[in-house]
N, CA, C and O atoms as CSV, one atom per row, in Angstrom:
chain,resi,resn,atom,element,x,y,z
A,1,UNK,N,N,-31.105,16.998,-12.546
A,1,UNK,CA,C,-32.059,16.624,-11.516
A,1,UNK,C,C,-31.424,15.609,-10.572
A,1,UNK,O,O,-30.657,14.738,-10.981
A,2,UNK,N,N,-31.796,15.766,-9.200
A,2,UNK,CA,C,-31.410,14.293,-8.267
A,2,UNK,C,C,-31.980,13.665,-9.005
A,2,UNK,O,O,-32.394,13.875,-10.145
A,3,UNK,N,N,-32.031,12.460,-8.036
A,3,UNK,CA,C,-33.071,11.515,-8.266
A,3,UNK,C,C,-33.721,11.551,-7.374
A,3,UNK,O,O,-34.489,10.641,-7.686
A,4,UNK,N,N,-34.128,11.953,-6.272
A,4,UNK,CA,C,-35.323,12.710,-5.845
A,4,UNK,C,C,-36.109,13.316,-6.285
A,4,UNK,O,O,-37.269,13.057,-5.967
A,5,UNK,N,N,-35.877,14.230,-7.071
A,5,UNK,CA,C,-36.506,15.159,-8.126
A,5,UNK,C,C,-37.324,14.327,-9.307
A,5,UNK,O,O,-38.456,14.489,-9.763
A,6,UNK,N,N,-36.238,13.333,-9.622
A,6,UNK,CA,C,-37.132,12.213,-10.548
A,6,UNK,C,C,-38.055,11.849,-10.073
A,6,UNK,O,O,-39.215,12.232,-10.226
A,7,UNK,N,N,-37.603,11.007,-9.395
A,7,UNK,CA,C,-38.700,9.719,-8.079
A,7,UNK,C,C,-40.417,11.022,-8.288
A,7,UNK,O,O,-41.576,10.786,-8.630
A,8,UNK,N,N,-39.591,12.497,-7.810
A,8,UNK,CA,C,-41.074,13.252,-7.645
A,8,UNK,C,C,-41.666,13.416,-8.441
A,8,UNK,O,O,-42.881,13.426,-8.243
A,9,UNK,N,N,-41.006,13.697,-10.166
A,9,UNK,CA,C,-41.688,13.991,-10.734
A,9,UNK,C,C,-42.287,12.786,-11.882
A,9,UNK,O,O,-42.719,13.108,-12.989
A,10,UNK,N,N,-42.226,11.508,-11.438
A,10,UNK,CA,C,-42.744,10.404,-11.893
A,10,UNK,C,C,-43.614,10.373,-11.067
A,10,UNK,O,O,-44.708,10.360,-11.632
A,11,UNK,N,N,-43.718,10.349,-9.708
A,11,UNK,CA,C,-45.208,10.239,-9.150
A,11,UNK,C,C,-45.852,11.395,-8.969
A,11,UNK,O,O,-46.525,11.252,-7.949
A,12,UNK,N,N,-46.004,12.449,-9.406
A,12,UNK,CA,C,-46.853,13.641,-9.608
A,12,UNK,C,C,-46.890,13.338,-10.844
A,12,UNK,O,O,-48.065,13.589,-11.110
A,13,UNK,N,N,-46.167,12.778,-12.284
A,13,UNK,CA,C,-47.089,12.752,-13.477
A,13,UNK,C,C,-47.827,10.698,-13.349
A,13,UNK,O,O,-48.680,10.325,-14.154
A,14,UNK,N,N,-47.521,10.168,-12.745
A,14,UNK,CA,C,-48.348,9.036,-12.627
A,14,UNK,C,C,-49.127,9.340,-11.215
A,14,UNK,O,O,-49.263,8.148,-10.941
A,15,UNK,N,N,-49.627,9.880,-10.317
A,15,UNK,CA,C,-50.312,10.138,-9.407
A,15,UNK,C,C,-49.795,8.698,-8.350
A,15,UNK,O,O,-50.540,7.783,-8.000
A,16,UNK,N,N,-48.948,8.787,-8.152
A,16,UNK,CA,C,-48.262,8.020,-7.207
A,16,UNK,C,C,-48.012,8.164,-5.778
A,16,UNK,O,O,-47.672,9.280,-5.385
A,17,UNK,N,N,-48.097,7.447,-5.148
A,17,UNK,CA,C,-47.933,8.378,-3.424
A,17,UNK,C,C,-46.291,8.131,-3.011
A,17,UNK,O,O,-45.787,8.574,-1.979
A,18,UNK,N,N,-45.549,7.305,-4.071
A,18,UNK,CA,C,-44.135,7.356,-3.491
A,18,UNK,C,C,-43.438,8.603,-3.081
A,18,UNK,O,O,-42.724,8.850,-2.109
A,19,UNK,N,N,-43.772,9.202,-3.920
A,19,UNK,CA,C,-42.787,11.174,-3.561
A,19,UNK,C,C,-41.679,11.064,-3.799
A,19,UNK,O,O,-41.385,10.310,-4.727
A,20,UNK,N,N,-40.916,11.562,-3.279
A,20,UNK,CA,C,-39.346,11.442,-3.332
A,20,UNK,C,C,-38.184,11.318,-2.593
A,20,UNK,O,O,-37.175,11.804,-2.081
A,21,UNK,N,N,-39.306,9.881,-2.965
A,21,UNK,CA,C,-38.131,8.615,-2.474
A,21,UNK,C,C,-36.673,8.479,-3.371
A,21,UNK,O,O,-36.603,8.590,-4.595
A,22,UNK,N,N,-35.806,8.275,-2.664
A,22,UNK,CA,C,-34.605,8.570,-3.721
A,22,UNK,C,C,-34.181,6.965,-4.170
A,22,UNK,O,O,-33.516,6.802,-5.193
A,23,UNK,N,N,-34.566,5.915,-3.423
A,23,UNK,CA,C,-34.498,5.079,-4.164
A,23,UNK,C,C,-35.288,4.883,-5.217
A,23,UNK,O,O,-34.794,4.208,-6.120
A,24,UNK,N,N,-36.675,5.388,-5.405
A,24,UNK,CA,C,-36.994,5.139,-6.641
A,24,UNK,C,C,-36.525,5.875,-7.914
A,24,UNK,O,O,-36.542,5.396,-9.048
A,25,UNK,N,N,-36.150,6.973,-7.604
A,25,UNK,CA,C,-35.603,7.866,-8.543
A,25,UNK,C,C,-33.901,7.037,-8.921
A,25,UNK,O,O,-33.389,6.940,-10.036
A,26,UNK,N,N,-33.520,6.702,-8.031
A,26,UNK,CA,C,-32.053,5.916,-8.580
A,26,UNK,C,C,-32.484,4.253,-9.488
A,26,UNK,O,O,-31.681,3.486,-10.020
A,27,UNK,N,N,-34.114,4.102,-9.391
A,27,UNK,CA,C,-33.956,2.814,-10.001
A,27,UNK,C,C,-34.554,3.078,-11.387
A,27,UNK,O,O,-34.377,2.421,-12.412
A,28,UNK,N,N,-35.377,4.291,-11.187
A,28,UNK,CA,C,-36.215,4.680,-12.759
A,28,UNK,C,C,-34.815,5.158,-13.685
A,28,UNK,O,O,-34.745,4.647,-14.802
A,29,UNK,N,N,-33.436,6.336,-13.183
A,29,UNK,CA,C,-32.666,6.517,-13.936
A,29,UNK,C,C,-31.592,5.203,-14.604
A,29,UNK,O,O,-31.230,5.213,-15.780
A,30,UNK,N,N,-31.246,4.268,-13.748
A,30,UNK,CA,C,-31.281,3.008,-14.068
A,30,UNK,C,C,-31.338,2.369,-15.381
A,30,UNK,O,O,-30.613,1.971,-16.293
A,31,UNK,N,N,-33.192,2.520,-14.839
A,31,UNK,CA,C,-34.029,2.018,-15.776
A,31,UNK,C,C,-33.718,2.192,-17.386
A,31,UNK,O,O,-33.551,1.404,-18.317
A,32,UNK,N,N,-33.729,3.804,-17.223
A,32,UNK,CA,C,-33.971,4.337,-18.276
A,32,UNK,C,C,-32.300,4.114,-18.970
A,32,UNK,O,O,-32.013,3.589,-20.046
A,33,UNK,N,N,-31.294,4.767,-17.845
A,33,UNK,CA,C,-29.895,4.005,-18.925
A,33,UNK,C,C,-29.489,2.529,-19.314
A,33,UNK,O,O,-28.964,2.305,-20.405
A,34,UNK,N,N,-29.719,1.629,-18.492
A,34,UNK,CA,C,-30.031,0.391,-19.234
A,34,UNK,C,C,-30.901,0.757,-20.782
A,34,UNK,O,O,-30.415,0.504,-21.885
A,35,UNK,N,N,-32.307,1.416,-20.563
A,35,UNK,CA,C,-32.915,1.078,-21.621
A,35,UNK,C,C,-32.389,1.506,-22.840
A,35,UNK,O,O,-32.733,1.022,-23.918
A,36,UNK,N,N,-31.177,2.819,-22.645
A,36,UNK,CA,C,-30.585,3.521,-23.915
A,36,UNK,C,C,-29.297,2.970,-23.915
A,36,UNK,O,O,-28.359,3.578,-24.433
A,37,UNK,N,N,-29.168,1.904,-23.397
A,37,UNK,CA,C,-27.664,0.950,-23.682
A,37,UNK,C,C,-26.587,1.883,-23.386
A,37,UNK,O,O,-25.760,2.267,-24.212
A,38,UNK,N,N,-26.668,2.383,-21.606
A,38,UNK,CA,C,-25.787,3.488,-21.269
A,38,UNK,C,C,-25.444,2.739,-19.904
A,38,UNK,O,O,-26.169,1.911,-19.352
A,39,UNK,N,N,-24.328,3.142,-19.510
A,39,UNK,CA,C,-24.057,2.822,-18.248
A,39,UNK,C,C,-24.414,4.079,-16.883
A,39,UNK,O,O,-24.112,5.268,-16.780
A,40,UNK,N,N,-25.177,3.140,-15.992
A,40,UNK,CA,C,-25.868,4.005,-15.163
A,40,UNK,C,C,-25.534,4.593,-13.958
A,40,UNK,O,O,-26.191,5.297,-13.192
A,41,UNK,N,N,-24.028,4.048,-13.910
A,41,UNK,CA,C,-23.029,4.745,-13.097
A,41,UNK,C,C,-22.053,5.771,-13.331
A,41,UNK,O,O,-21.144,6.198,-12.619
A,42,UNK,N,N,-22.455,6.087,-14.534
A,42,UNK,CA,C,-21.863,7.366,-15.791
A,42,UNK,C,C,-22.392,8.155,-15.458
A,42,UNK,O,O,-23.441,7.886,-14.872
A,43,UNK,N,N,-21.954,9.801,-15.639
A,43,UNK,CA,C,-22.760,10.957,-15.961
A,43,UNK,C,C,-23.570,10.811,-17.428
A,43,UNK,O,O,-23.058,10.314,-18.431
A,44,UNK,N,N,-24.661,11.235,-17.367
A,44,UNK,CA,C,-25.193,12.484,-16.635
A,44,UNK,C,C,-26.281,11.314,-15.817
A,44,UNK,O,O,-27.298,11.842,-15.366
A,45,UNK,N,N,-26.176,10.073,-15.634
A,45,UNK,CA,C,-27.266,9.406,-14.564
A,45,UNK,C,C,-26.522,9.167,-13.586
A,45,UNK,O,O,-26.939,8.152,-13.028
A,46,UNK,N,N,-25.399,9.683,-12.954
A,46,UNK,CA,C,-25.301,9.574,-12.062
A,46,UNK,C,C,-24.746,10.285,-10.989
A,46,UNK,O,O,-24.789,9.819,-9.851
């Protein structure tokens, strides 16, 4: 997935009006490799 694709499909399952915004999608994948003690400039987040 981009992260466009993310960004979209976090605010269609939280009913969000961001859409796909690609900065949010680059900060949720981020998010999420920080949270699995991954680096987020690695594949496959990046």
């Amino acid at each position: 997935m981009t992260w466009r694709e993310v960004a979209r499909a976090a605010a269609d399952a939280w009913g969000s009006d961001h859409g796909g915004n690609q900065r949010v999608g680059e900060e949720l994948c981020r998010a999420a490799a920080l949270a699995l003690g991954e680096d987020p400039n690695a594949e496959p987040w990046n």
